[in-house]
Structure formats: C-alpha cells, structure tokens
C-alpha positions as CSV (number, residue, x, y, z in Angstrom):
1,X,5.3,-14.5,-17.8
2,X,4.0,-11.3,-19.0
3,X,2.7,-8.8,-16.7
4,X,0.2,-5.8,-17.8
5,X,-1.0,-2.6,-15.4
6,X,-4.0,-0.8,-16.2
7,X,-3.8,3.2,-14.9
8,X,-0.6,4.7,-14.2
9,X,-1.3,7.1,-11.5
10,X,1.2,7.1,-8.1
11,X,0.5,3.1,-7.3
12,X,0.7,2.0,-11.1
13,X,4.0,4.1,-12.1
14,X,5.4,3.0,-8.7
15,X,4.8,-1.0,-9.9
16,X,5.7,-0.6,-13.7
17,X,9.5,0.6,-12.9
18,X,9.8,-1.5,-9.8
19,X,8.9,-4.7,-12.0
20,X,11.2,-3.6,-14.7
21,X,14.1,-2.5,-12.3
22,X,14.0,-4.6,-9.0
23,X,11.9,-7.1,-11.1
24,X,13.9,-7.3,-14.2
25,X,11.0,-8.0,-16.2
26,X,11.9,-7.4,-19.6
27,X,10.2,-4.7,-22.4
28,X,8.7,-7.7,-24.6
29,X,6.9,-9.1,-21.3
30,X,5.6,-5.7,-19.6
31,X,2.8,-3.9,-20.2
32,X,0.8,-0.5,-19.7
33,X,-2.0,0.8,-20.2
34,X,-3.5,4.3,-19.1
35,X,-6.7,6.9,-20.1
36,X,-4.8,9.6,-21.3
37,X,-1.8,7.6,-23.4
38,X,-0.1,11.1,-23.2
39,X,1.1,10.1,-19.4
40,X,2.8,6.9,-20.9
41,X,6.1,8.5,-22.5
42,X,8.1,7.7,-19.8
43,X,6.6,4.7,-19.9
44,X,7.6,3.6,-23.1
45,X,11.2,3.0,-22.1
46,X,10.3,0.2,-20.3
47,X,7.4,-1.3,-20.9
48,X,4.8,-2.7,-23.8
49,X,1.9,0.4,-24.6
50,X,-1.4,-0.9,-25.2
51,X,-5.0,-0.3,-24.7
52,X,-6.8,-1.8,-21.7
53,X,-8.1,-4.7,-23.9
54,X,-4.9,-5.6,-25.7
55,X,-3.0,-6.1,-22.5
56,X,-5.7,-8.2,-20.8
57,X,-5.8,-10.5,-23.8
58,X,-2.2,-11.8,-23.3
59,X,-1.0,-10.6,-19.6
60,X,-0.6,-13.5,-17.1
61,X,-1.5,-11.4,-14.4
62,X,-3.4,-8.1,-14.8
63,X,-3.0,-4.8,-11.9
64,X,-5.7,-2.9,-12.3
65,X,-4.3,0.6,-10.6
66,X,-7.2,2.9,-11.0
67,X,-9.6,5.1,-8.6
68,X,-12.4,2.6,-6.6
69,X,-15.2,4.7,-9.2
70,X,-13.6,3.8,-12.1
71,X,-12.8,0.1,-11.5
72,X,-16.2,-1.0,-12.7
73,X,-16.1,0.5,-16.2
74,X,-12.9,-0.6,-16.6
75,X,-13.9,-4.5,-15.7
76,X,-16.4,-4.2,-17.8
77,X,-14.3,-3.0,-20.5
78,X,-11.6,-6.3,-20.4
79,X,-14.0,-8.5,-19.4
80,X,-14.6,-10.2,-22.3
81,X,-10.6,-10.0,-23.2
82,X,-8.7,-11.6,-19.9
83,X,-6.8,-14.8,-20.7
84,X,-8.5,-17.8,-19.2
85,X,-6.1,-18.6,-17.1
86,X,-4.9,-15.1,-15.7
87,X,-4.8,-13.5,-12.5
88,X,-6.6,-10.5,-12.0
89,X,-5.0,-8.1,-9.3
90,X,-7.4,-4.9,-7.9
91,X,-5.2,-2.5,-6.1
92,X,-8.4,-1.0,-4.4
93,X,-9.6,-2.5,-1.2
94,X,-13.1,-0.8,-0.9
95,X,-13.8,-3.1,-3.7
96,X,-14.8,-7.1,-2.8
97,X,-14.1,-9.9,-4.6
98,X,-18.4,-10.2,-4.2
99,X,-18.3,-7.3,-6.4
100,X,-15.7,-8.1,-8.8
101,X,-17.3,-11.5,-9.6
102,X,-20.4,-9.6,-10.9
103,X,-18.5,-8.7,-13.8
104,X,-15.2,-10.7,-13.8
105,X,-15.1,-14.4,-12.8
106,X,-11.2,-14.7,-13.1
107,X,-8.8,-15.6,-10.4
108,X,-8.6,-12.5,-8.6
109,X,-6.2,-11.2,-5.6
110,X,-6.4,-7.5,-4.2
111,X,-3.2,-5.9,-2.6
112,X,-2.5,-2.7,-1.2
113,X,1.4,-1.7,-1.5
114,X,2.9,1.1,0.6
115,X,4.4,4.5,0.0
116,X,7.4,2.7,1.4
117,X,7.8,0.7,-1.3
118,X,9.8,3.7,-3.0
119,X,12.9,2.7,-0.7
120,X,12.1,-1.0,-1.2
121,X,10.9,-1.4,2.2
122,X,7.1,-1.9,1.5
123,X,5.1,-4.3,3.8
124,X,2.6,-5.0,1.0
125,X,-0.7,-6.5,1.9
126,X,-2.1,-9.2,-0.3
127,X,-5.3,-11.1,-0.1
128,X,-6.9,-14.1,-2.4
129,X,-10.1,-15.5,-3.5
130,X,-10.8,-19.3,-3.5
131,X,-10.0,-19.6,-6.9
132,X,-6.1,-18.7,-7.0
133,X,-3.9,-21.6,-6.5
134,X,-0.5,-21.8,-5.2
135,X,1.1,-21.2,-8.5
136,X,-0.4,-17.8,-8.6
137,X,0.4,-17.0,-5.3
138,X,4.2,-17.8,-5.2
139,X,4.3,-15.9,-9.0
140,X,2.1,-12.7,-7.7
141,X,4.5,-12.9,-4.1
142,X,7.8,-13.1,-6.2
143,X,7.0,-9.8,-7.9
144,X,5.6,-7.7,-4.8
145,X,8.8,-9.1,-3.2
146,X,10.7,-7.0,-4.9
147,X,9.7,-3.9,-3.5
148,X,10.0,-4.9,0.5
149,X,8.1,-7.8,2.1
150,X,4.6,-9.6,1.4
151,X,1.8,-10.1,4.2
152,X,-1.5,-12.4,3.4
153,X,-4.5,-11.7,5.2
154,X,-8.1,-12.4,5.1
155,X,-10.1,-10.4,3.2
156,X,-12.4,-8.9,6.0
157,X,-8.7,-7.6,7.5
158,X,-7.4,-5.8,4.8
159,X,-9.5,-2.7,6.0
160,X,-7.2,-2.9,9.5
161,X,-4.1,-3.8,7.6
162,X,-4.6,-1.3,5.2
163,X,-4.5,1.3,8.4
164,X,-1.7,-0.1,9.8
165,X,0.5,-0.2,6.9
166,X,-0.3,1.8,3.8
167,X,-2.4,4.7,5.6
168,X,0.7,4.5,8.6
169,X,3.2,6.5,6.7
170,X,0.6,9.4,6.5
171,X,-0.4,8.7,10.4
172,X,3.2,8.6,11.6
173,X,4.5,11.6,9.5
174,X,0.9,14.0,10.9
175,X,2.0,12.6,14.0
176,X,5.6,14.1,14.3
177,X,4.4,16.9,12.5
178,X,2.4,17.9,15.3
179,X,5.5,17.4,17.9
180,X,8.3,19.0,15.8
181,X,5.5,21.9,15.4
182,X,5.4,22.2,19.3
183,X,9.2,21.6,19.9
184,X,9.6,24.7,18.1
185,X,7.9,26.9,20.5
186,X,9.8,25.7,23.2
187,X,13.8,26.4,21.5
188,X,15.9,28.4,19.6
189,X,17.1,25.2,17.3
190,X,15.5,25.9,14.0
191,X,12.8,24.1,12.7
192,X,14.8,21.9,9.3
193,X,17.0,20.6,12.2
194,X,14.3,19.5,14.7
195,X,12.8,17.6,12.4
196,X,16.3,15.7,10.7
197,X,17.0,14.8,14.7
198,X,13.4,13.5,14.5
199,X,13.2,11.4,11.7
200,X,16.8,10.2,12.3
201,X,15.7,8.8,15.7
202,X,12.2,7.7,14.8
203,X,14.0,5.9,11.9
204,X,17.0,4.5,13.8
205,X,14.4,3.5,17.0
206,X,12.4,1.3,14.4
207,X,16.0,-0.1,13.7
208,X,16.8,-1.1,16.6
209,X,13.6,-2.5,17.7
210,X,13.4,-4.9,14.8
211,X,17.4,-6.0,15.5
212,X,16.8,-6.5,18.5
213,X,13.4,-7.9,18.7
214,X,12.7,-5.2,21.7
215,X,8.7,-4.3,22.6
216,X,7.7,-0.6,22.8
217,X,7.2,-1.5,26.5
218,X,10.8,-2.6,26.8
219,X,12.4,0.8,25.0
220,X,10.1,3.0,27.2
221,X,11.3,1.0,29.9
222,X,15.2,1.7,29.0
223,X,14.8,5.3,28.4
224,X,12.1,6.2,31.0
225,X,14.0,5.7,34.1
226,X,12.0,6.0,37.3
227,X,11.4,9.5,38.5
228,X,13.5,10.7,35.6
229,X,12.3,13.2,32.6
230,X,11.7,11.0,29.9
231,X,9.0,9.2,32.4
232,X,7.1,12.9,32.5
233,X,6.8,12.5,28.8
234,X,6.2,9.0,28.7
235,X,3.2,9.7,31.0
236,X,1.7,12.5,29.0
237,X,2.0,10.3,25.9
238,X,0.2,7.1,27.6
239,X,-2.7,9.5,29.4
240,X,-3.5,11.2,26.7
241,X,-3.1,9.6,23.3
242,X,-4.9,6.4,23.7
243,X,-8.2,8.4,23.4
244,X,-7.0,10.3,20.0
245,X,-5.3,6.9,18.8
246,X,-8.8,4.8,19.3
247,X,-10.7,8.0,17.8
248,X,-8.2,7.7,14.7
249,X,-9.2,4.4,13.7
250,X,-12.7,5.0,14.5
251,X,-13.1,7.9,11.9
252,X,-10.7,5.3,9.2
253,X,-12.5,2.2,9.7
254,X,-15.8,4.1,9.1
255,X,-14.8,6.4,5.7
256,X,-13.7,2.9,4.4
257,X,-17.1,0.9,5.8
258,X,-18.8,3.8,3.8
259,X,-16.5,3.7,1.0
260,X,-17.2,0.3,0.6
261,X,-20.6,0.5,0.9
262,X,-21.0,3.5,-1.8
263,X,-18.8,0.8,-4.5
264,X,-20.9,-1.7,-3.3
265,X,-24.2,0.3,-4.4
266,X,-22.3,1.0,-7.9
267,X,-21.9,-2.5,-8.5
C-alpha cells in the first residue's frame, strides 16, 4: 500500500514520520508533497518527493494536510490524477464531504488527529462518507492506530469532537495556565515548580481515572471531604465555571459554524 501526504505543515510532518516510524511504512511506499519543496529535506529521508499530481496518481490513500482556503485549489489540481480506487483523506473539518464531491467524487474520509499524537497518545477522530467500504476503513484505522487510539463519528459531530479532543489540549493547558498564574500570588514556591506539581497531578489524575474507571464525581468525592478545604474549592469550581465552560463552546462551535460556512461559500 502506498501512502502519499499533500502539505507538510505541523499535522502533515507529524503523519509522514509517524507512518514511517510507528508505521514502518517503507521509503519506496511513502510519499510527500508540499508548496515550497525547500521544506521537504528532512523529508527526504524517509519518504518519496513528488508533486501534488504525481503522488495522487499512484497513492492508495491520499492526506491532504493543508489550510481549509487552500484545499479547493489543491482538489482541483489532483482531480483528474487520483487512482480510481483510492481513498481521499481531508485533515480539515470545516470542509464537507458536500463540498468535496463538487470537485472530487473519490472515497473520501476526514480526520482530525491531536497534538497528542506526538507522545502516541492521540484520540484521533475519523469520519466516512457512504462510499468507503470496510477495506478502507480497517487500512486508514491501522495507520492512525499508530499514533494513539481511533474514534468514528458522524460527520455532523466532528465539530463537538473536534472541541473535545484536538482543540482540548489548548483548553486544558489556558486553563491551568490561569490557576498556576493565581497560585503564584498566593506563595513563595516559584513559578517552574507550581506548574511541574501541576501537570504531574493533572497527568497522573487522568491516570488514575482511566485505571480505575473512577467518574469526576467519584474523585471530587474522595478528595472533597465534607466540611474539609478541598470542598471550598470544589465549590468555587462547580459555582462558577459552568457559565465560562458553556460560554467556551458557545464562541467554538460558532467560529467553526462560520468557518464552515465561509468554505462552503468558496466552494
């Protein structure tokens, strides 16, 4: 199976060495492609340089890693060049398969990876359209495997899942950020350490929660003791962050409704 990715920006670099590493898809069966060919050095330890056209004409499945504005030229560019029988991936979720299928009527799957992926611990969301069978599915879930676990979702959910997985890292991080920024007004510990207890107990929480298949409800429960001090906090947190957290995915959900809509009107 050969395996070609068009733009190598964060997302594409990330999935070219994780499907030549983790992956061990060979040199002869990987491919790359990218605007400025200068940015592909690196690259060429690995994988197969081509233009855009070349690697669509004999990839088995296609990522197309670019930026939601320049997805249309660059369908429009292969379209004419995609094996019959390939599988076209769009890394871009602002972009429908309704929209794609103006200009590309090849199987076609969208996913949206997560930074996490780095550390192999990506919960990558994946979604199909009607015309991808099984095959394609177990092939395209075997390589995104590779870099931490797969979900498949509707299409009409990927906006939500795409909030709760890839955009999460940024959430979760602005979110600490904001308490180890107030811890430090309240001690003497310095700053690099508040935030290493932090992320070592955020990190090792999440741990233990998965092991141990325990609710949010159930660890509040265990540390808040009645009339105790973590309860005060536990209080504060439950008061007054529902209102931020439903304001959150309010703004999201609407930049990618609009998002959406702007590709849409480019299509």
């Amino acid at each position: 199976m050969k395996v070609g990715i068009i733009g190598y920006g964060s997302m594409g670099k990330m999935l070219l060495w994780n499907f030549a590493k983790e992956g061990k898809i060979s040199k002869d069966d990987l491919y790359v492609s990218n605007r400025t060919t200068e940015k592909l050095k690196d690259a060429s330890e690995i994988a197969q340089i081509a233009d855009s056209c070349a690697l669509a004409s004999v990839c088995d499945i296609t990522f197309i890693c670019v930026r939601p504005v320049d997805l249309k030229a660059v369908l429009e560019q292969i379209k004419d060049h995609v094996k019959n029988d390939a599988l076209v991936v769009s890394l871009n979720g602002s972009i429908t398969f309704e929209m794609i299928h103006k200009i590309l009527d090849h199987k076609t799957a969208k996913v949206i990876p997560s930074l996490t992926a780095e550390i192999k611990r990506s919960q990558t969301l994946v979604c199909y359209d009607s015309k991808v069978g099984q095959a394609d599915k177990d092939a395209l879930t075997a390589l995104l495997k590779n870099a931490g676990d797969v979900i498949e979702l509707p299409e009409e959910e990927m906006g939500m899942g795409s909030e709760l997985v890839s955009c999460m890292p940024g959430f979760i991080a602005s979110i600490f950020d904001v308490i180890c920024n107030s811890a430090e007004g309240h001690t003497s510990i310095p700053k690099d350490q508040i935030v290493q207890m932090v992320l070592r107990t955020m990190s090792a929480t999440g741990d233990l929660m998965l092991q141990k298949g325990l609710s949010f409800e159930q660890v509040v429960g265990r540390v808040a003791t009645k009339g105790g001090i973590t309860e005060e906090g536990t209080k504060v947190v439950y008061e007054g962050f529902p209102q931020t957290a439903d304001l959150l995915f309010e703004k999201t959900l609407e930049k990618r409704r609009l998002t959406s809509q702007r590709a849409k009107d480019n299509f």
